[in-house]
C-alpha positions as CSV (number, residue, x, y, z in Angstrom):
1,X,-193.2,180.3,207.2
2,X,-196.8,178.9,207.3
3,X,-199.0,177.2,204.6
4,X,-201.1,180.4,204.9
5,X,-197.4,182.2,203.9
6,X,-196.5,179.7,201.5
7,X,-200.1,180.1,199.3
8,X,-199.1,184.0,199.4
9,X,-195.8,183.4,198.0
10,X,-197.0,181.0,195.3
11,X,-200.0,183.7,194.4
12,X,-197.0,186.2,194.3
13,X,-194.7,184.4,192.1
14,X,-192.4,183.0,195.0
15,X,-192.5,179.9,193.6
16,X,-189.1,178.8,195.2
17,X,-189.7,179.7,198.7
18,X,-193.9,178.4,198.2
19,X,-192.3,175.1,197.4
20,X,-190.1,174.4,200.0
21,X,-192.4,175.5,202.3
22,X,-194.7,173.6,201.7
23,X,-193.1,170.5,201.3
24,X,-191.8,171.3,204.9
25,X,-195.4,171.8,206.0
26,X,-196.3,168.4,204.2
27,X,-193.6,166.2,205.9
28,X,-194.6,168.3,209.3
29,X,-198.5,167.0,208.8
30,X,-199.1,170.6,210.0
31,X,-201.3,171.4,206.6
32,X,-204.2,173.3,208.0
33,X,-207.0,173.8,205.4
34,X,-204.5,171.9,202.4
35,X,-203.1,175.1,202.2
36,X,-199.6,173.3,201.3
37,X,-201.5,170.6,200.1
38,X,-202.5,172.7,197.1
39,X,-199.3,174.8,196.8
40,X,-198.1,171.2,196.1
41,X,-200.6,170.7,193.4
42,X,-200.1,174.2,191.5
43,X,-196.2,173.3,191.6
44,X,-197.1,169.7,190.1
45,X,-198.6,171.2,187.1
46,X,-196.2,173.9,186.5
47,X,-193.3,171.3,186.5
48,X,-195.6,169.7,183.5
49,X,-196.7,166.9,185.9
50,X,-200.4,167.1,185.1
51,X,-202.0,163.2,186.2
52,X,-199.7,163.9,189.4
53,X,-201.8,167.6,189.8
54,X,-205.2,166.3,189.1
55,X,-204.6,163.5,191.5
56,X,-203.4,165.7,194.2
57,X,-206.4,168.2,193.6
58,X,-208.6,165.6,194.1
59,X,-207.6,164.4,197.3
60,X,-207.6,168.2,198.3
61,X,-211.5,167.9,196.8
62,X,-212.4,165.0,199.3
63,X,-210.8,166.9,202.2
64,X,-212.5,170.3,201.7
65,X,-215.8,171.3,202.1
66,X,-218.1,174.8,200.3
67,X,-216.1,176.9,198.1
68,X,-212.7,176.0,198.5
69,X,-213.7,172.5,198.2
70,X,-215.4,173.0,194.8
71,X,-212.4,174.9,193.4
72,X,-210.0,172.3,194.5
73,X,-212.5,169.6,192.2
74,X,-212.5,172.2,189.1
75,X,-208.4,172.6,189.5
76,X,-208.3,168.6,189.5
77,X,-210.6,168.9,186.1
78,X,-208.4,171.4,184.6
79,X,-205.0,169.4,185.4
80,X,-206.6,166.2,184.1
81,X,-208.0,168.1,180.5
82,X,-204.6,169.7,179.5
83,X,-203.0,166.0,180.2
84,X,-206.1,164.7,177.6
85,X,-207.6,162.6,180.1
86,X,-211.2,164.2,179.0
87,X,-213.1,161.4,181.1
88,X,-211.7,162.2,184.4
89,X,-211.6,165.8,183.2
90,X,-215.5,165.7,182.7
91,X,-216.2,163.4,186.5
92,X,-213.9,166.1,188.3
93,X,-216.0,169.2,186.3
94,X,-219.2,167.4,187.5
95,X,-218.8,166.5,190.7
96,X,-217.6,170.1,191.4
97,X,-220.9,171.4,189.4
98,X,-222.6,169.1,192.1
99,X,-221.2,170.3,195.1
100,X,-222.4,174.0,194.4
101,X,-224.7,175.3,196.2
102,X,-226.5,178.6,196.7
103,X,-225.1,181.7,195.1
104,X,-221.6,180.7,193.9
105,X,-218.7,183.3,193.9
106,X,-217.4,185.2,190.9
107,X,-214.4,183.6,190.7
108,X,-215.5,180.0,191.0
109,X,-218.0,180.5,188.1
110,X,-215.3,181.6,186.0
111,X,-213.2,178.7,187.2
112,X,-215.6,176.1,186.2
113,X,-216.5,177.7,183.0
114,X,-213.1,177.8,181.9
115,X,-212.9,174.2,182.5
116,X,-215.6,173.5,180.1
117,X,-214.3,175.4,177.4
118,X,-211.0,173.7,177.5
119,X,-212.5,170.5,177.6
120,X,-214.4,171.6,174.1
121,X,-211.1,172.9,172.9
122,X,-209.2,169.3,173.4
123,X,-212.0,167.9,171.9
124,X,-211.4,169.8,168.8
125,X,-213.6,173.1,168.7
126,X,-211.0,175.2,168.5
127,X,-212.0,179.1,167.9
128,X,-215.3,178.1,170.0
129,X,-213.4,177.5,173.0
130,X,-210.8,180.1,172.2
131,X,-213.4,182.8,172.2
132,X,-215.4,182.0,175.9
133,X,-211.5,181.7,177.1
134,X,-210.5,184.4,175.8
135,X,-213.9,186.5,177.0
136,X,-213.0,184.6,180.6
137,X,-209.7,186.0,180.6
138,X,-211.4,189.5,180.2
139,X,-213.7,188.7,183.3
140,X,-213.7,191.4,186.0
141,X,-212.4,188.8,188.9
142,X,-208.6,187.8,189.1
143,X,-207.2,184.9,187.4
144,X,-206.7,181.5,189.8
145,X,-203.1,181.5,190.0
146,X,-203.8,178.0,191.7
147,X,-205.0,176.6,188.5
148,X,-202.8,174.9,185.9
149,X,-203.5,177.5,183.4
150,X,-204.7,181.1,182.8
151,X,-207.7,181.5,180.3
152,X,-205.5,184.1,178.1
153,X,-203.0,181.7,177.5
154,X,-204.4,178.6,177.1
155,X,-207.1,180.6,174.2
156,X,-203.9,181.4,172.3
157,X,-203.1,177.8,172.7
158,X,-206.2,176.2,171.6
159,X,-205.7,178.3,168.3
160,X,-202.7,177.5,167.5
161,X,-203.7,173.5,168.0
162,X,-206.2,174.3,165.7
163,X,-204.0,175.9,163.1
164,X,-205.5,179.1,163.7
165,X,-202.1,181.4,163.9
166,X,-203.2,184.8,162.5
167,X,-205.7,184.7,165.1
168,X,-204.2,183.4,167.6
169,X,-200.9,186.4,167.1
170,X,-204.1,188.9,167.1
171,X,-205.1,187.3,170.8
172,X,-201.6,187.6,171.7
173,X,-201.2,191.3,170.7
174,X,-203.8,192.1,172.9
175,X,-202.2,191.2,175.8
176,X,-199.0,193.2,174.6
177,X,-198.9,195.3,177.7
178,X,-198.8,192.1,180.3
179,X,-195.8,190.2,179.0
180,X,-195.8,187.0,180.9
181,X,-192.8,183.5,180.0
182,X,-195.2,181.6,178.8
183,X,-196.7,184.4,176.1
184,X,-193.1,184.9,175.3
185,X,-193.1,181.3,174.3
186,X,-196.0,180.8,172.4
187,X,-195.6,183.7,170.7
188,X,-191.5,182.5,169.6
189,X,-193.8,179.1,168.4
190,X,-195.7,181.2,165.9
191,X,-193.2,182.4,164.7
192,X,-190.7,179.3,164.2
193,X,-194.4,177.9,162.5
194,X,-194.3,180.7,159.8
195,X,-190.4,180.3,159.6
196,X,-189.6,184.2,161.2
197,X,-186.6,182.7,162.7
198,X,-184.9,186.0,164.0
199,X,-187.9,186.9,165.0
200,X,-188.3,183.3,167.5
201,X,-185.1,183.6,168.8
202,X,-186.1,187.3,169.8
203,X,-188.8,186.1,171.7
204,X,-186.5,183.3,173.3
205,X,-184.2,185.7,174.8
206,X,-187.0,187.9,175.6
207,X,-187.5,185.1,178.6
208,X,-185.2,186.7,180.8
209,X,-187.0,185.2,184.3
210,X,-186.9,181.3,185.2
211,X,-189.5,179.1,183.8
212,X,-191.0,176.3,185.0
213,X,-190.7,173.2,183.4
214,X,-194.0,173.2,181.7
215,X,-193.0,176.3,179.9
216,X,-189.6,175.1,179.8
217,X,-190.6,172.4,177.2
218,X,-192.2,174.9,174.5
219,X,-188.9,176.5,174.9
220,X,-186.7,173.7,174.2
221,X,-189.4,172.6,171.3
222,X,-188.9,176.7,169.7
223,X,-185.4,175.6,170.7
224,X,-184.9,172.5,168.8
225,X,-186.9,174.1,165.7
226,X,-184.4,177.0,165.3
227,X,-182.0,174.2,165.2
228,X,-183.2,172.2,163.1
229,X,-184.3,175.0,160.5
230,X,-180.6,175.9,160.8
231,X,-179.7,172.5,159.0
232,X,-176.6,172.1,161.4
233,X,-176.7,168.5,162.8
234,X,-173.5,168.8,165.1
235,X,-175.8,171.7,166.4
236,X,-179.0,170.2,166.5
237,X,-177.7,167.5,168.5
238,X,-175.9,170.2,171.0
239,X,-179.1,171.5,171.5
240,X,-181.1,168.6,172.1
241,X,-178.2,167.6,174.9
242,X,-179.1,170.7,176.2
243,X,-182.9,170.7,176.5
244,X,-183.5,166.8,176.8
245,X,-183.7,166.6,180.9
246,X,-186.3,169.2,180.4
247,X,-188.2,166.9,178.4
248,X,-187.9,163.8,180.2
249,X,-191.1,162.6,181.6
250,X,-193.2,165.6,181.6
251,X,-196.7,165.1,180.7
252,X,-197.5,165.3,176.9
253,X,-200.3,167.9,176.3
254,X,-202.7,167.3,173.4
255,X,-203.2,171.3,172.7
256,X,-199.4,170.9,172.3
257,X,-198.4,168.0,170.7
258,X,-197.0,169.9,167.4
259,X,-194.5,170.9,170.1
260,X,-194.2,167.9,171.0
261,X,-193.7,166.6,167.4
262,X,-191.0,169.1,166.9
263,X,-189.1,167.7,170.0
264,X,-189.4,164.0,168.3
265,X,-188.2,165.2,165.0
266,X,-185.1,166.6,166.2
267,X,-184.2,163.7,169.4
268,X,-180.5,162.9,170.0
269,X,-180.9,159.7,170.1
270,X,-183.5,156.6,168.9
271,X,-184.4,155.9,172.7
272,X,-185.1,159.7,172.7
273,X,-186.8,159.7,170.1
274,X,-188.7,156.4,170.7
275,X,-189.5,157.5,174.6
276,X,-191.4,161.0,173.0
277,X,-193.3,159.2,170.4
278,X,-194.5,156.3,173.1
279,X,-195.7,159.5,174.7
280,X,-197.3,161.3,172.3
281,X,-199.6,158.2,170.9
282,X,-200.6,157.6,174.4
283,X,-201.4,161.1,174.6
284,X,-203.5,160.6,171.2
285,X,-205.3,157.1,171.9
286,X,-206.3,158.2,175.2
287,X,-207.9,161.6,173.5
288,X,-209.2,160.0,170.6
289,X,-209.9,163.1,168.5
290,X,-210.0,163.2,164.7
291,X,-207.7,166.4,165.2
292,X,-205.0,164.6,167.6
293,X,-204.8,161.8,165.1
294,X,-204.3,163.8,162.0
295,X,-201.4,165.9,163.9
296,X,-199.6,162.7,164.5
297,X,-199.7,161.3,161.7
298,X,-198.1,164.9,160.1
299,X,-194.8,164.1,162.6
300,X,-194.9,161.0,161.3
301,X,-194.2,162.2,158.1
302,X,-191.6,164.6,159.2
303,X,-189.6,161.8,161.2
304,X,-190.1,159.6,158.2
305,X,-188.5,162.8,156.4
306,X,-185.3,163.5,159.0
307,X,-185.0,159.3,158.8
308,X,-185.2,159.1,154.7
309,X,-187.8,156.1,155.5
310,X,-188.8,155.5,152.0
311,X,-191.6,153.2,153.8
312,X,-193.8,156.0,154.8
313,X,-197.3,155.3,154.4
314,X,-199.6,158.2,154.4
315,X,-202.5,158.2,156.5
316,X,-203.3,162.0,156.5
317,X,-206.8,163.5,155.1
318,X,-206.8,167.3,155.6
319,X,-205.2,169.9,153.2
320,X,-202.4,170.6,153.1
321,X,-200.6,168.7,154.5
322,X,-202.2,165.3,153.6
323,X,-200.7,166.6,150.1
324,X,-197.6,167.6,151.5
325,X,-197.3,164.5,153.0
326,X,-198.0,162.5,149.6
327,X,-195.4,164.7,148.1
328,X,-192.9,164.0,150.7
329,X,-193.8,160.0,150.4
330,X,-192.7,160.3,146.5
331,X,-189.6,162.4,147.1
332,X,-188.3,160.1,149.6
333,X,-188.6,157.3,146.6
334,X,-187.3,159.1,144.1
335,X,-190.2,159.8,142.5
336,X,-190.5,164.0,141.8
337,X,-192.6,165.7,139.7
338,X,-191.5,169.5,139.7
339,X,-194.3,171.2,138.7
340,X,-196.5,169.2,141.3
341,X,-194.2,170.2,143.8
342,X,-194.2,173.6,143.1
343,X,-198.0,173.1,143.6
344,X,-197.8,171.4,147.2
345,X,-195.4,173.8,148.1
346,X,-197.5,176.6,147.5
347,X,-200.2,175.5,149.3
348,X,-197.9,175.3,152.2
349,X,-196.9,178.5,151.9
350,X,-200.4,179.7,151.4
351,X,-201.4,178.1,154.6
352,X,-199.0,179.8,156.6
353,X,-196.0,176.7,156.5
354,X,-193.4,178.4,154.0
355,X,-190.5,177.2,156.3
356,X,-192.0,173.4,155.2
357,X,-192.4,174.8,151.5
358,X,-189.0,175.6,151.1
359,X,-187.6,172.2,152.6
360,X,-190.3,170.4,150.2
361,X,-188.7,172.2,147.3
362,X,-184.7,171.3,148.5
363,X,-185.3,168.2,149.2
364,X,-187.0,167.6,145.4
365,X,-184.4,169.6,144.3
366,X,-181.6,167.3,145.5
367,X,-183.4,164.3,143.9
368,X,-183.5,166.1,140.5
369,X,-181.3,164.8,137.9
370,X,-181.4,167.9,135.4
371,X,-179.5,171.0,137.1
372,X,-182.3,173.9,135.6
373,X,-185.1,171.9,136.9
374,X,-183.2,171.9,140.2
375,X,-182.4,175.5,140.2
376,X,-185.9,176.5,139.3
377,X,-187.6,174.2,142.6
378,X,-184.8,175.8,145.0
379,X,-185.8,179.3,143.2
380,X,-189.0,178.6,144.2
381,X,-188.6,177.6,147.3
382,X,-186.6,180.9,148.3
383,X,-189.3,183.2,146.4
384,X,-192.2,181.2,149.0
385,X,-189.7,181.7,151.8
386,X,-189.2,185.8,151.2
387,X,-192.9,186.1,151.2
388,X,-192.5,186.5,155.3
389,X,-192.2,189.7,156.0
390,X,-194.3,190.9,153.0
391,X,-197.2,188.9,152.9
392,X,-198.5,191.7,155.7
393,X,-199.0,194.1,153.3
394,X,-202.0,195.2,151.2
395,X,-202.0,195.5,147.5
396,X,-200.5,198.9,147.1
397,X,-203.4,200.9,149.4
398,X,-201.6,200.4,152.8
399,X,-203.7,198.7,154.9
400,X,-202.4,194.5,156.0
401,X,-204.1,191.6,155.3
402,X,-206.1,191.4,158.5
403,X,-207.0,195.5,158.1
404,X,-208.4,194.5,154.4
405,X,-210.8,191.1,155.9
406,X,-212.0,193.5,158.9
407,X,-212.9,196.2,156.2
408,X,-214.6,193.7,153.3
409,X,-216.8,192.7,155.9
410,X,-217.5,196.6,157.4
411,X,-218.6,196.8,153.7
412,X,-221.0,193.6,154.3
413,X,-222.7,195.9,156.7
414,X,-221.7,193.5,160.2
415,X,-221.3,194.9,163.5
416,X,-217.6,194.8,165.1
417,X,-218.9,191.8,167.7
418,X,-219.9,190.1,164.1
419,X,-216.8,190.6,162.4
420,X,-214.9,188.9,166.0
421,X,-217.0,186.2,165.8
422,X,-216.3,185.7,161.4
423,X,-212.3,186.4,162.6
424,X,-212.0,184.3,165.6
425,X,-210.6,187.7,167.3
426,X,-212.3,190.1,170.4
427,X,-214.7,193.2,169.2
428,X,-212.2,195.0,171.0
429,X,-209.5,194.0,168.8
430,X,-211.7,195.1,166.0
431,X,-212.3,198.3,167.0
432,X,-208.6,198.6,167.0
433,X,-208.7,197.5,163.5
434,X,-211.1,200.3,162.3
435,X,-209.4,202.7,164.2
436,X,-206.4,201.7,162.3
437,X,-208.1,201.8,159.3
438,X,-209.4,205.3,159.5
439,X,-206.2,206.5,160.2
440,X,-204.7,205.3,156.9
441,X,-207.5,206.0,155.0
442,X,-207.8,209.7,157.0
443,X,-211.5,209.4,157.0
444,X,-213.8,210.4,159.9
445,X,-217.8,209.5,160.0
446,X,-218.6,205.8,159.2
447,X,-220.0,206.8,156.2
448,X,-216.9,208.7,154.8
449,X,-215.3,205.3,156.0
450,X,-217.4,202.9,154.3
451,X,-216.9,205.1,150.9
452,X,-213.3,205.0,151.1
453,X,-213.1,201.0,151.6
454,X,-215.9,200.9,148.6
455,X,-213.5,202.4,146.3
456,X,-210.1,201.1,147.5
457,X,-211.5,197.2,148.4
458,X,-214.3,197.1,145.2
């Protein structure tokens, strides 16, 4: 097989037979054009290896001339941004900007664009970068299957770093119809987040193809949640037996470091442990973003939790859980106020975190020294947990929570590409909305339409 073969069979999904090949090629010095040279490079990312990627892009960058050469540059930027080094990231974009010349193809446009909006998403601007990735992933020329990521994914991604869930299940829904590993996976991590457990482990099994190891640690992080939600140690630690050779020495990634936090929360082992959290506040320093920061210090909490560290010192500032946080701080001392749990917990809940709600409630529970007050947190904490599964519907007119926001802001007279940009999802997935809508509500015109949501949403 040549490297002109073994770029085919990577496009194609080959990834087994791309590999070898090319590493045969490699030790041959027979790489005409870097062909093998980049097959190398695609297979370095997808094993989570992302400095190793970049570096190897790079070299293909110096090597290659025009197009191809440009490409190899923006690949190299990509690789480097999803690892959080944003400063090479931002050198690789613009020496590939430089190297452009004349009228650049489709594809390579798209390429480099992409790479600029997941350098704003690292940086923090979520549902910004989400939408121009997600508008990208729309775009009439075919996705790079060279590059470390495709635009559809890594939009759903940048959401979900930015807590941005309901949106970021809308963006997945979307692509219902092109089921891919790695939108198995992040769509099992939404739902471990909410605590639709059945519903993860669904997803899980739904990955019936190998994954590479870059996917293969979101997998063992919905893994090790399910485990851990489960309350079993003997099988927590099982699992992380399982699923820690996975782990070891991959390259953390910023956009998922509450994945990341999961893993650390539920290590075998204190060197385990200690090895991912050496990781992860690399990974943070060297991004340096208010966001990364705050998400740290969250899993610092939830160790502190797993550990019963009655030490913990809070050091987060956004709501909720910088109150959650608090609250956990007291528990761990002893300290519980039930009615101000009750109040954290809801927040939680509120926010989308009812699986954290209800372990915030047992765990004040089990410090209570009168039995009703007791009972009435871990009532509380079951009544937050059954609100999955409901919380979807409408007050008693039939349409769901997201049908009712699209509607309330028909009534504020915006267009569909207006009520996208308000909900962080596509027009198109709007217009699906309304189309939804009228069929519940059995109207036609948009002014029979808008009367109908007047009277049911006044």
């Amino acid at each position: 097989m040549t490297a002109v073969a073994a770029e085919l069979a990577w496009r194609e999904g080959d990834t087994a037979s791309a590999i070898e090949t090319a590493d045969r090629i490699l030790t041959e010095g027979t790489d005409q054009d870097c062909l093998a040279a980049g097959v190398a490079a695609a297979a370095a990312a997808a094993d989570g290896a992302l400095f190793d990627a970049a570096a190897r892009w790079r070299v293909i960058a110096g090597s290659l001339s025009g197009a191809p050469g440009v490409a190899a540059a923006a690949r190299a930027a990509l690789a480097a941004c999803l690892a959080g080094d944003l400063s090479s990231a931002a050198e690789d974009l613009a020496a590939a900007r430089a190297r452009l010349s004349g009228a650049a193809p489709r594809g390579l446009t798209v390429l480099l664009d992409g790479v600029d909006a997941a350098l704003e998403a690292v940086r923090g601007s979520f549902a910004p970068a989400a939408r121009k990735l997600a508008g990208l992933a729309a775009a009439t020329v075919p996705a790079d299957p060279m590059a470390a990521e495709q635009w559809g994914d890594l939009a759903v991604t940048a959401l979900v770093a930015g807590g941005h869930d309901a949106s970021a299940a809308e963006l997945l829904a979307m692509f219902a119809d092109r089921p891919t590993p790695r939108r198995h996976l992040l769509t099992a991590w939404l739902h471990l987040r909410a605590g639709r457990l059945a519903a993860a482990r669904t997803e899980i099994a739904a990955c019936t193809t190998p994954v590479l190891r870059r996917d293969a640690v979101l997998a063992a992080a919905v893994t090790i949640g399910l485990a851990r939600r489960a309350g079993d140690d003997e099988a927590l630690r099982a699992t992380w037996r399982r699923v820690a050779p996975v782990v070891a020495g991959v390259d953390v990634e910023p956009l998922l470091l509450d994945a990341w936090g999961e893993l650390s929360a539920g290590a075998g082992s204190a060197f385990e442990r200690d090895t991912i959290v050496d990781a992860m506040t690399t990974a943070v320093g060297r991004v340096g973003a208010a966001w990364c920061v705050e998400t740290d210090n969250w899993w610092r909490v939830q160790r502190a939790v797993v550990a019963g560290d009655t030490s913990l010192v809070v050091e987060l500032t956004v709501e909720p859980r910088a109150s959650a946080a608090r609250m956990w701080a007291s528990i761990l001392t002893g300290d519980v106020n039930p009615v101000a749990v009750t109040e954290v917990a809801d927040l939680l809940a509120h926010a989308g975190h009812p699986w954290d709600a209800m372990a915030l409630c047992g765990a004040a529970a089990a410090r209570m020294s009168n039995p009703a007050d007791a009972r009435e947190l871990l009532s509380t904490g079951r009544a937050l947990r059954a609100r999955i599964g409901t919380e979807d519907n409408g007050p008693g007119d039939g349409l769901s929570k997201r049908e009712r926001a699209v509607g309330e802001l028909l009534l504020e007279g915006m267009t569909h590409k207006e009520i996208g940009a308000r909900l962080y999802i596509s027009p198109k997935t709007v217009e699906q909305h309304v189309a939804k809508i009228r069929q519940k509500l059995a109207v036609g015109g948009r002014a029979e339409l808008i009367a109908s949501l007047r009277a049911r949403l006044a």
